[in-house]
Structures are given as C-alpha cells and as structure tokens.
N, CA, C and O atoms as CSV, one atom per row, in Angstrom:
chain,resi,resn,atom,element,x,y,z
A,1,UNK,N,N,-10.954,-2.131,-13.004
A,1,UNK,CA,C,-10.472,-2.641,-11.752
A,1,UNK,C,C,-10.718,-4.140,-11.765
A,1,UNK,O,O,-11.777,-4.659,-12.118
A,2,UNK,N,N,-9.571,-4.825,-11.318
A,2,UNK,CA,C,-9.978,-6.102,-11.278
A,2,UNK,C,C,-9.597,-6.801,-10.011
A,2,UNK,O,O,-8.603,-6.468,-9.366
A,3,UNK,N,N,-10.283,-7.633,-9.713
A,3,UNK,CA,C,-10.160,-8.148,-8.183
A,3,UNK,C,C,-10.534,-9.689,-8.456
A,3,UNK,O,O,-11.547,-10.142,-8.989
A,4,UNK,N,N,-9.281,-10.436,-7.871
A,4,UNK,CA,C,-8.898,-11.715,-7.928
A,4,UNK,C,C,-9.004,-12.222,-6.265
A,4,UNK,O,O,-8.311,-11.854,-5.316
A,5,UNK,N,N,-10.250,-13.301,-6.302
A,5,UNK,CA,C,-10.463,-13.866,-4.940
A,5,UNK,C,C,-11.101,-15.296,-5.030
A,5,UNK,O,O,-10.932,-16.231,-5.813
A,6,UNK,N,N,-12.123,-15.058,-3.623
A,6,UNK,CA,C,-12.752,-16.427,-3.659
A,6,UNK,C,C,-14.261,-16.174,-3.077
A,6,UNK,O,O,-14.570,-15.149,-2.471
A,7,UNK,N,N,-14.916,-16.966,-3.276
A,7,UNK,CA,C,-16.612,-16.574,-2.216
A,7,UNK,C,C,-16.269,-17.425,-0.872
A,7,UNK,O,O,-17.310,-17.437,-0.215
A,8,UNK,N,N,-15.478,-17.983,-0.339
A,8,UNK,CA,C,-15.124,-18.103,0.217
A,8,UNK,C,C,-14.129,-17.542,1.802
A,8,UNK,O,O,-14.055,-17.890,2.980
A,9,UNK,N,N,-13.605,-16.657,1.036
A,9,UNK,CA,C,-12.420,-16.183,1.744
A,9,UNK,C,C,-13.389,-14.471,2.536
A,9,UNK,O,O,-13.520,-13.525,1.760
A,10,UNK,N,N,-13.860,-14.344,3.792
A,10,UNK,CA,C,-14.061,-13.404,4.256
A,10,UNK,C,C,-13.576,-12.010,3.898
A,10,UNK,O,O,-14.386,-11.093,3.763
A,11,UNK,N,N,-11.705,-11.759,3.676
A,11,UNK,CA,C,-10.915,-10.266,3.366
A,11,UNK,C,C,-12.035,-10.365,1.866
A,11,UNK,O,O,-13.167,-9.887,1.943
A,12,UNK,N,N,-11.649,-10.887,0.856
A,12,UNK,CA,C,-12.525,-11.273,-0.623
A,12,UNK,C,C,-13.872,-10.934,-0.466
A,12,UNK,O,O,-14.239,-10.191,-1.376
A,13,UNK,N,N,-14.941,-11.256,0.527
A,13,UNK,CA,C,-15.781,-10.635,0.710
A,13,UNK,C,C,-15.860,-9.255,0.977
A,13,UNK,O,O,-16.416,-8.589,0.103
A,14,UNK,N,N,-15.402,-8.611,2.062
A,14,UNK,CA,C,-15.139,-7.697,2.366
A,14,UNK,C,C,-14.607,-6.535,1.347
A,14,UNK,O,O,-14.644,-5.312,1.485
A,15,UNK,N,N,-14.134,-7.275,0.351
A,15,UNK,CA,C,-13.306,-6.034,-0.662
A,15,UNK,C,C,-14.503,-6.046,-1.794
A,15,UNK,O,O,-14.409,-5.266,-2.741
A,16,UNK,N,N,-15.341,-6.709,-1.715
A,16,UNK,CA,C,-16.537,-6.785,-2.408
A,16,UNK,C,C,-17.862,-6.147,-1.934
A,16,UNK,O,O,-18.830,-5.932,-2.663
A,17,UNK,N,N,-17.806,-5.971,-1.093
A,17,UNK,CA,C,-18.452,-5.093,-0.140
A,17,UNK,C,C,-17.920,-3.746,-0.706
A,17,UNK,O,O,-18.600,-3.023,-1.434
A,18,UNK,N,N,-16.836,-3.509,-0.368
A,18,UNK,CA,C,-16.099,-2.289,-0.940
A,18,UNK,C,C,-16.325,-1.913,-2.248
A,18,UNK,O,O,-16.638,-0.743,-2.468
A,19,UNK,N,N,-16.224,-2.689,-3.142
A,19,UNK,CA,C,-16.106,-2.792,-4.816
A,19,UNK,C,C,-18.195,-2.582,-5.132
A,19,UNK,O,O,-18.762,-2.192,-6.153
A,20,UNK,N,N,-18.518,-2.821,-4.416
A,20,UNK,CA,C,-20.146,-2.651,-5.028
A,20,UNK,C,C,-20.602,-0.932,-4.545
A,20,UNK,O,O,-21.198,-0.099,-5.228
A,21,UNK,N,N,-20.065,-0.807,-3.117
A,21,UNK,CA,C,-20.233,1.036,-3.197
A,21,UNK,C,C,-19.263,1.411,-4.154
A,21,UNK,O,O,-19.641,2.525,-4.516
A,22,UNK,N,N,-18.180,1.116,-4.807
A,22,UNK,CA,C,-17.551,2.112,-6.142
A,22,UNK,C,C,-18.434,2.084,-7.320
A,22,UNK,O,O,-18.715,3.071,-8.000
A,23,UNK,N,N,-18.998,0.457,-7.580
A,23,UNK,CA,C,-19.753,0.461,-8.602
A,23,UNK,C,C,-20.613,1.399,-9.411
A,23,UNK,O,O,-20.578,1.451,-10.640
A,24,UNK,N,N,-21.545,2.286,-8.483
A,24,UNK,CA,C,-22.828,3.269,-8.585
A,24,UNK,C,C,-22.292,4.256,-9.380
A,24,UNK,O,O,-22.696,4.576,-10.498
A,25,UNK,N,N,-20.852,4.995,-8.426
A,25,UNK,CA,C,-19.718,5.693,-8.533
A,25,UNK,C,C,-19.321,5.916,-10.059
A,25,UNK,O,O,-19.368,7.055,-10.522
A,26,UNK,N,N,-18.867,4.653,-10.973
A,26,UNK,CA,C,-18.095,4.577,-11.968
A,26,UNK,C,C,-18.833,3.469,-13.034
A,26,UNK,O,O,-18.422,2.600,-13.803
A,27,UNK,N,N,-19.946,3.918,-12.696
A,27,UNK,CA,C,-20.597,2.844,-13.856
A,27,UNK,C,C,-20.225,3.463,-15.502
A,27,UNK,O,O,-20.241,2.920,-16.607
A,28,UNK,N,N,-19.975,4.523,-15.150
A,28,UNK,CA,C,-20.025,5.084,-16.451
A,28,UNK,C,C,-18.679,5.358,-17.580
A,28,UNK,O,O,-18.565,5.565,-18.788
A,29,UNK,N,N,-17.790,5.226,-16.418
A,29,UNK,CA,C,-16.252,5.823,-17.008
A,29,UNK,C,C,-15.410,4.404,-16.321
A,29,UNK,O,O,-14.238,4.776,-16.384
A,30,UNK,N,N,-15.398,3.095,-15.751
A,30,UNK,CA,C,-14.511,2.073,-15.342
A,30,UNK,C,C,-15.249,0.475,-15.086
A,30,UNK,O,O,-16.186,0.409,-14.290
A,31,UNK,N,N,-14.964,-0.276,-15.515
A,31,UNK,CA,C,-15.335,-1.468,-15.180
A,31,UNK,C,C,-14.773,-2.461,-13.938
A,31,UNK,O,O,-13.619,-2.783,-13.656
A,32,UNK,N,N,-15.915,-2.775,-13.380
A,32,UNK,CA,C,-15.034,-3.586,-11.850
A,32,UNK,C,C,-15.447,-4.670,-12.316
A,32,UNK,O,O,-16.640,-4.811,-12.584
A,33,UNK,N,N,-14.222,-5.995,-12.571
A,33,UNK,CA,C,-14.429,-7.286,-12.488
A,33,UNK,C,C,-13.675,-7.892,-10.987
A,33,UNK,O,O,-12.737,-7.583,-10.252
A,34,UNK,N,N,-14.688,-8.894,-11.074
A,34,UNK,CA,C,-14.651,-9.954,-9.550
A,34,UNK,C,C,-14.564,-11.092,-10.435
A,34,UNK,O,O,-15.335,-11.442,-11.327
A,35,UNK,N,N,-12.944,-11.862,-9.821
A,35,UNK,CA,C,-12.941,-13.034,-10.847
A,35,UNK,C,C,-12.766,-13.919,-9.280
A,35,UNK,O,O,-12.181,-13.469,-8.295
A,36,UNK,N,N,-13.235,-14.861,-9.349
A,36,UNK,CA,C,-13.071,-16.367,-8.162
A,36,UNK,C,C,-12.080,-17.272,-8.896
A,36,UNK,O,O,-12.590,-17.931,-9.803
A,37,UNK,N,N,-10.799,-17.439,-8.699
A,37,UNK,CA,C,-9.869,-18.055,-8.678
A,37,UNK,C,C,-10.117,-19.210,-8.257
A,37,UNK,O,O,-9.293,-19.926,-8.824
A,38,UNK,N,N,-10.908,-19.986,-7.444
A,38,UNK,CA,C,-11.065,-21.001,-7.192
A,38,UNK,C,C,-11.976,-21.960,-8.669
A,38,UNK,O,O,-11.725,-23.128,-8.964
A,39,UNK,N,N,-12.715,-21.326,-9.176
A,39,UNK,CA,C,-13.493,-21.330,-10.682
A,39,UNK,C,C,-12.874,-21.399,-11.607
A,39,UNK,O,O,-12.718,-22.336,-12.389
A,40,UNK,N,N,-12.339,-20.081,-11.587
A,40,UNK,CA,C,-11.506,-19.660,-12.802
A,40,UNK,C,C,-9.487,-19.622,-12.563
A,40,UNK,O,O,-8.902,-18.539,-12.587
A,41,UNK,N,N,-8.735,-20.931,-12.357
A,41,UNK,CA,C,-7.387,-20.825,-11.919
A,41,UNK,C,C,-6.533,-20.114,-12.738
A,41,UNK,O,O,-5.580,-19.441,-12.344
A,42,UNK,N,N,-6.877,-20.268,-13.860
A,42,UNK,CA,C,-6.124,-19.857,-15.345
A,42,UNK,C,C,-5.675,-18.285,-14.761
A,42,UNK,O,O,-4.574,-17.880,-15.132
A,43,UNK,N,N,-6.086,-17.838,-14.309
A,43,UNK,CA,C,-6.425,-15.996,-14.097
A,43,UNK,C,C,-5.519,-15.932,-12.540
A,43,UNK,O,O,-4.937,-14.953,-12.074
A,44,UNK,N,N,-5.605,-16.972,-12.100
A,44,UNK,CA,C,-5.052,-16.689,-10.765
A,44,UNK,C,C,-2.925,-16.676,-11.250
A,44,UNK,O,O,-2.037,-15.889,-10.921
A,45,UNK,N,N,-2.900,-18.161,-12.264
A,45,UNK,CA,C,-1.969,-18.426,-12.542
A,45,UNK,C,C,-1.338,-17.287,-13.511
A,45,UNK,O,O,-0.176,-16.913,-13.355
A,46,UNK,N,N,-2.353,-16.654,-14.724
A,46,UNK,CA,C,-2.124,-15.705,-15.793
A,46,UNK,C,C,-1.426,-14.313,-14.464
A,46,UNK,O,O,-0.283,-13.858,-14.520
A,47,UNK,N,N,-2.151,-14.040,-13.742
A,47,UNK,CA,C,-1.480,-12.913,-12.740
A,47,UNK,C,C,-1.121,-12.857,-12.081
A,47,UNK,O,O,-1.141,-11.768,-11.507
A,48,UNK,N,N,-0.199,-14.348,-11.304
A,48,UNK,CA,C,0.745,-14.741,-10.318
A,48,UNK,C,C,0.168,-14.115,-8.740
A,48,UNK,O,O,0.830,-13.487,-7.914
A,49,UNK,N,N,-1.237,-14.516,-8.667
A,49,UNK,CA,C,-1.894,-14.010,-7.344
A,49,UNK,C,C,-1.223,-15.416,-6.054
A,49,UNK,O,O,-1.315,-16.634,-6.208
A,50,UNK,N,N,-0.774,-14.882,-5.215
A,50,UNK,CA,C,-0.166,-15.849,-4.388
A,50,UNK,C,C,-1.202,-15.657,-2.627
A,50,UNK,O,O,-1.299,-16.531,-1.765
A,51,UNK,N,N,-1.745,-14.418,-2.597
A,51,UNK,CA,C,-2.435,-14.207,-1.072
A,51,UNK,C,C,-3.886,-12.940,-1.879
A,51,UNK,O,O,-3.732,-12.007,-2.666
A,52,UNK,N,N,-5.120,-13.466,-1.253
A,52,UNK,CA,C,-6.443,-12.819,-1.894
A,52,UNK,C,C,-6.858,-12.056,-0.462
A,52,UNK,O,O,-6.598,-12.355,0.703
A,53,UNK,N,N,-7.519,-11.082,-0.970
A,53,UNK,CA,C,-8.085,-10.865,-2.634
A,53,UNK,C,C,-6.642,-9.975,-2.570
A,53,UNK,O,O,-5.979,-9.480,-1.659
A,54,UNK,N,N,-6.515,-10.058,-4.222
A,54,UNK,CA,C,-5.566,-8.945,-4.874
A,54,UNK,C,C,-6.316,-8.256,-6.041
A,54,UNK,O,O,-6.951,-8.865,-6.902
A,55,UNK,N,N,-6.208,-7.290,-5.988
A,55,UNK,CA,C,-6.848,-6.046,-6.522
A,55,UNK,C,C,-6.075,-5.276,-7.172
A,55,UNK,O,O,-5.136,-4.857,-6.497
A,56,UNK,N,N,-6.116,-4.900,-8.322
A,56,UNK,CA,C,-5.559,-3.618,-9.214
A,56,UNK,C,C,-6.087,-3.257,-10.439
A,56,UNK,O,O,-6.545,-4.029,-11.281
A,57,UNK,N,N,-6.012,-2.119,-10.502
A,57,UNK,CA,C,-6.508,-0.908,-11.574
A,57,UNK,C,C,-5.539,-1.266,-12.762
A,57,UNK,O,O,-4.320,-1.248,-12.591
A,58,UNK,N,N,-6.179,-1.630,-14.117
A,58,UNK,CA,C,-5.623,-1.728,-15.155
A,58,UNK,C,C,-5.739,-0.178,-16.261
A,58,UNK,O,O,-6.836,0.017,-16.784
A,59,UNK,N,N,-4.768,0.679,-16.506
A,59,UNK,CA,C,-5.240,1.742,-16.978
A,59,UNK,C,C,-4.781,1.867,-18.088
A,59,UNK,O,O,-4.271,2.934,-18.429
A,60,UNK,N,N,-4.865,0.647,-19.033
A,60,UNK,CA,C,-4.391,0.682,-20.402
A,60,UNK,C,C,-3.488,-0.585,-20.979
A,60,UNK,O,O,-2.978,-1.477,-20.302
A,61,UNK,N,N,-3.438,-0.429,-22.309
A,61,UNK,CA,C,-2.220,-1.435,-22.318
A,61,UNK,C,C,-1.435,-0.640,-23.778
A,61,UNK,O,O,-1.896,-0.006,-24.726
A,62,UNK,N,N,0.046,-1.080,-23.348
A,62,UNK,CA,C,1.008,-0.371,-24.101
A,62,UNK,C,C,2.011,-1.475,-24.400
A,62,UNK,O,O,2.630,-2.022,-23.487
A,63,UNK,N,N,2.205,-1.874,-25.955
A,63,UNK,CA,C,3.168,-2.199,-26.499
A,63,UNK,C,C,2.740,-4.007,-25.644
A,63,UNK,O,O,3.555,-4.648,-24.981
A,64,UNK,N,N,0.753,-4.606,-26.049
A,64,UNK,CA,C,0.801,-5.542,-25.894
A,64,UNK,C,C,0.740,-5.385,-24.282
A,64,UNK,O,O,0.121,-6.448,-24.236
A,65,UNK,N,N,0.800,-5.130,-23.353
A,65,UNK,CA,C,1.272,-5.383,-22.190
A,65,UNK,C,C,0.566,-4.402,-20.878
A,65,UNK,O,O,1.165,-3.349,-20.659
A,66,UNK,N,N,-0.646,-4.696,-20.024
A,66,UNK,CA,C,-1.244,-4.399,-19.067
A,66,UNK,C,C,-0.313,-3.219,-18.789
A,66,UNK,O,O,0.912,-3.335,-18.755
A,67,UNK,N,N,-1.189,-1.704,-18.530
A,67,UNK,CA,C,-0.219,-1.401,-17.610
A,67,UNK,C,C,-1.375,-0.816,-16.617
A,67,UNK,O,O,-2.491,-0.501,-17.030
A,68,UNK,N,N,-0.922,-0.700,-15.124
A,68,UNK,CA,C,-1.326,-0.961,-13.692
A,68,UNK,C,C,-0.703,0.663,-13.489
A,68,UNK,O,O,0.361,1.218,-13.764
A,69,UNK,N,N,-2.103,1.108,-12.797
A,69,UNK,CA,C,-2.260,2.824,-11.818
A,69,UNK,C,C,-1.620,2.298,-10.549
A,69,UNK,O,O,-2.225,1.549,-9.782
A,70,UNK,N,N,-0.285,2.745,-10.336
A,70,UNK,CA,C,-0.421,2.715,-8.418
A,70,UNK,C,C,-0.927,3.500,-7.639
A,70,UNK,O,O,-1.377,4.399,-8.349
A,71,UNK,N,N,-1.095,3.679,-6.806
A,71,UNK,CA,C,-1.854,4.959,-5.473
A,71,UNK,C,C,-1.396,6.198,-5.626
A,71,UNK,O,O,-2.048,7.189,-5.296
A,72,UNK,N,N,0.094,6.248,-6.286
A,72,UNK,CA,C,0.725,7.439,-6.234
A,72,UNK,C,C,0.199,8.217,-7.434
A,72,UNK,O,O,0.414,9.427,-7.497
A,73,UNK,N,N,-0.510,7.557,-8.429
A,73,UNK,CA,C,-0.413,7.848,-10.032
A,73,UNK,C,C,0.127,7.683,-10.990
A,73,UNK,O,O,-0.434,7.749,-12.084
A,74,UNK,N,N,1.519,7.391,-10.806
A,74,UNK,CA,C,2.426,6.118,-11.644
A,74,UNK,C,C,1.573,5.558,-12.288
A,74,UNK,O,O,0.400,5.543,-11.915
A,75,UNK,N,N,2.108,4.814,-13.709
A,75,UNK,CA,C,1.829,3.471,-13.762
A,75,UNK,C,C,3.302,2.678,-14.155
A,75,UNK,O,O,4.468,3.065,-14.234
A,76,UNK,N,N,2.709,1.534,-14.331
A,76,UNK,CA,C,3.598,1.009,-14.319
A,76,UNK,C,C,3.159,-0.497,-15.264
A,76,UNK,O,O,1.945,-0.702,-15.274
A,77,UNK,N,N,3.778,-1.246,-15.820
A,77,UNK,CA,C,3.722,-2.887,-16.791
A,77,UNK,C,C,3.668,-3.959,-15.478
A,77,UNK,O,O,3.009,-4.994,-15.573
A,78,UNK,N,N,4.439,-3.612,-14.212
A,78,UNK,CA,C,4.693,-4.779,-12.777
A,78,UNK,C,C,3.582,-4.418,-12.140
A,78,UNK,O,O,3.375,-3.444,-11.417
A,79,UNK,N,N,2.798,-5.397,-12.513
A,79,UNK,CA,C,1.544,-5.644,-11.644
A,79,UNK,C,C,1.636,-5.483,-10.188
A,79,UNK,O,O,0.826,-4.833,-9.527
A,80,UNK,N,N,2.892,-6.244,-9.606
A,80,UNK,CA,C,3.584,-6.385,-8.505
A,80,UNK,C,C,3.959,-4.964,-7.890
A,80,UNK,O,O,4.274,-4.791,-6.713
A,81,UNK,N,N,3.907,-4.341,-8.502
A,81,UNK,CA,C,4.513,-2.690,-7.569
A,81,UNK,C,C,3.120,-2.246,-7.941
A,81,UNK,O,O,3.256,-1.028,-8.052
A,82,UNK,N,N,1.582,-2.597,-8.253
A,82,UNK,CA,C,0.836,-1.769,-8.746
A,82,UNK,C,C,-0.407,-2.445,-7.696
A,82,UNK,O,O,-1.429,-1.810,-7.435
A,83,UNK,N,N,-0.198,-3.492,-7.287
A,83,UNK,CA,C,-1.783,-4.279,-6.634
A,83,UNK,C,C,-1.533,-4.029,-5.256
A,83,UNK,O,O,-0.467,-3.873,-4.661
A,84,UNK,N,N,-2.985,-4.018,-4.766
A,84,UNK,CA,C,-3.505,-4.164,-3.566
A,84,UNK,C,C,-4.024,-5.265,-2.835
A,84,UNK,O,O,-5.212,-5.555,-2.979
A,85,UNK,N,N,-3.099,-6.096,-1.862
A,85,UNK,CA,C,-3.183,-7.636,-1.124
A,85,UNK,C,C,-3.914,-7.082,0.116
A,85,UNK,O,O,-3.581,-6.020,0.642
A,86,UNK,N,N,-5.120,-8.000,0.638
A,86,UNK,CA,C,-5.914,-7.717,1.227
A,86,UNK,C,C,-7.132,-6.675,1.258
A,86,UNK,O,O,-7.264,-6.053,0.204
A,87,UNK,N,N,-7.946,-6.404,2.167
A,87,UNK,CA,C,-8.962,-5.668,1.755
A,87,UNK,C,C,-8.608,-4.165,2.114
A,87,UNK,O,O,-8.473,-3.534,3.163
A,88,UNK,N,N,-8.488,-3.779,0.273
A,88,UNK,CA,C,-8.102,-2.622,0.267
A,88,UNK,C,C,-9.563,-1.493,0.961
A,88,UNK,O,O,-10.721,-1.903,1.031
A,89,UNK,N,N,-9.043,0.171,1.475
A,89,UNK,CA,C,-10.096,0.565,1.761
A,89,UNK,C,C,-10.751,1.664,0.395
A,89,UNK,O,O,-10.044,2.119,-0.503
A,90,UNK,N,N,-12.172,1.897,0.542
A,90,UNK,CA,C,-12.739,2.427,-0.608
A,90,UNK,C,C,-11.914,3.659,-1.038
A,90,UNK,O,O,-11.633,3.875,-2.216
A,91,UNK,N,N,-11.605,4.321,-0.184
A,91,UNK,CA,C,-11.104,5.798,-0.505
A,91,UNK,C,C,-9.687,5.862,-1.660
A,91,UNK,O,O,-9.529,6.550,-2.668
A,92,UNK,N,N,-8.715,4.739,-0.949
A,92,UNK,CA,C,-7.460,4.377,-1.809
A,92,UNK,C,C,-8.004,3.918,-3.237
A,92,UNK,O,O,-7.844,4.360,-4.375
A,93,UNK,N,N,-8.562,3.074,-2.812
A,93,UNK,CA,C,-8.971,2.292,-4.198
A,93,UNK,C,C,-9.832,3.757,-5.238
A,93,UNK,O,O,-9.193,4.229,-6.179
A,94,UNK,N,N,-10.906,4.175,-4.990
A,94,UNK,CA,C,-11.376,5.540,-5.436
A,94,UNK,C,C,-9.931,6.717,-5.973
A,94,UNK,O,O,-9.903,7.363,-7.021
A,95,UNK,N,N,-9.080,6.698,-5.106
A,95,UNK,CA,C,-8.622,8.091,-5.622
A,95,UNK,C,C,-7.381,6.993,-7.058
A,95,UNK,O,O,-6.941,7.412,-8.129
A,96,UNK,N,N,-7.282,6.232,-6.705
A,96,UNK,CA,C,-5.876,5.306,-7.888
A,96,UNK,C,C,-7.453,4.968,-8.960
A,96,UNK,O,O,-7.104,4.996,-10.140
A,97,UNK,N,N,-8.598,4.751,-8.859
A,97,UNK,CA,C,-9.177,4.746,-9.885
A,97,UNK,C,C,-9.895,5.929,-10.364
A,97,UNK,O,O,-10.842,5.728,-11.124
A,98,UNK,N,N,-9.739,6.553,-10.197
A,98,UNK,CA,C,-10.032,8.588,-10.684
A,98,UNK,C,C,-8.537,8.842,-11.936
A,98,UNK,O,O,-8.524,9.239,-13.101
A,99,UNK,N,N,-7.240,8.313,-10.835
A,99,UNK,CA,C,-5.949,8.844,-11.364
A,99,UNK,C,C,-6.016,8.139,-13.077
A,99,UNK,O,O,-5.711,8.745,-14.104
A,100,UNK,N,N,-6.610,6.411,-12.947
A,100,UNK,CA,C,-6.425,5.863,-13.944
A,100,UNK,C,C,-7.282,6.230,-15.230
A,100,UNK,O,O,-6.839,5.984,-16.352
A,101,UNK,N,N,-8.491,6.811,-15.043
A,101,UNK,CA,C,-9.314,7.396,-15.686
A,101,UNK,C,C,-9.072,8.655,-16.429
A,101,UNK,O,O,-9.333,8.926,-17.601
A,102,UNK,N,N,-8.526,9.353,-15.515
A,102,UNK,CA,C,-7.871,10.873,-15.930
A,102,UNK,C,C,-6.743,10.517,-16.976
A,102,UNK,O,O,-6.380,11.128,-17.981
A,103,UNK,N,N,-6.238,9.147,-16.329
A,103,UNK,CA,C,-4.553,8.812,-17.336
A,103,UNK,C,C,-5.612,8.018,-18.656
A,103,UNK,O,O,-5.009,8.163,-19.719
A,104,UNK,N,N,-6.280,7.638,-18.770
A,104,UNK,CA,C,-7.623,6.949,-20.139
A,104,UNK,C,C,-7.542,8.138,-20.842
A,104,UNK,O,O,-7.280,8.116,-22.045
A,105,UNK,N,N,-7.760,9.327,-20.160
A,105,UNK,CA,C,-8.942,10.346,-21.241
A,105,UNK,C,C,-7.900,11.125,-21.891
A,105,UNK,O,O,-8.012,11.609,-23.017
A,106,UNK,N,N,-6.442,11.269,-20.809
A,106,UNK,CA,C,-5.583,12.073,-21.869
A,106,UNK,C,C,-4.921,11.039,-22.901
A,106,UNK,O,O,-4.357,11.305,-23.962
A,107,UNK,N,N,-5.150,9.733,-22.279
A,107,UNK,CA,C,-4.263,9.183,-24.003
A,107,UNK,C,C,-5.741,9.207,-25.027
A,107,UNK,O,O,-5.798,9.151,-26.255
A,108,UNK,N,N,-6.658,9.292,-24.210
A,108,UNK,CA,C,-7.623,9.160,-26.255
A,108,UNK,C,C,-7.523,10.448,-26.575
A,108,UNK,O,O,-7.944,10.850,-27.659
C-alpha cells in the first residue's frame, strides 16, 4: 500500500492514523509506505498525484508495469481507476488489501 501526502496536510494525517491500525494487521503478508511529496516530489510527479493524500494498493507488476487492486477486486495498470483521494476509511482500504494479497498468493 502506498500513500502519497504531506505532514502537513490534516486528510494525510488522518489516513495515517488509519494506515498505522492496518499496520499490526499486515505486518506479515503487505507493506504500507507513507511517502511526503513535499520531500520527496519525484514520486508525486512519477504518479501524477494532483489532490492528497492519494492512496493505492500495488498488487504486482506485469509486463514492467504497476498493477493497482481496486475495491471491487479488479486490477488494473491505471492507477487512476485504482486510487483512493482523500481519507480513505480503514474497512475499504482492509478489504482491497486482503483482495490484493489473495491476488499475490495465487500468482506465486
């Protein structure tokens, strides 16, 4: 899971708040990165983040190329049909990172 924000920006807090109760959760089977775009721009620009925090589940990469769990279980390469703008709530975020995990274990 990766989540693109600021220490700044209150929603960014708040989804960090969120992101530290999943942590306990998935220490074992998913990694949550918190990147600050204000620090690090390269990452803001590399994933065309335009309104924070934006948030999405990376559940692999195929043929070179990220591909992104949506809520439904899809995935998809368009980050853009796959992220979550504003502070997503734990439960959504939990069940699209279960789906992406389950979609990990049948491709190994």
């Amino acid at each position: 899971m990766l989540k693109l924000g600021s220490k700044g920006c209150i929603p960014c807090q708040e989804q960090e708040e969120v992101l530290s109760e999943l942590l306990p959760m998935y220490q074992n089977s998913a990694s949550i990165m918190l990147i600050d775009i204000k620090e690090h721009p390269e990452f803001a620009a590399t994933f065309g983040v335009r309104v924070i925090p934006d948030t999405c589940i990376i559940a692999g990469i195929e043929d070179g190329k990220y591909m992104y769990m949506r809520p439904d279980g899809s995935k998809s390469s368009e980050r853009a049909s796959a992220r979550f703008l504003g502070a997503a709530d734990k439960e959504t975020l939990s069940q699209t990172l279960e789906k992406a995990i389950e979609f990990r274990s049948i491709e190994e």
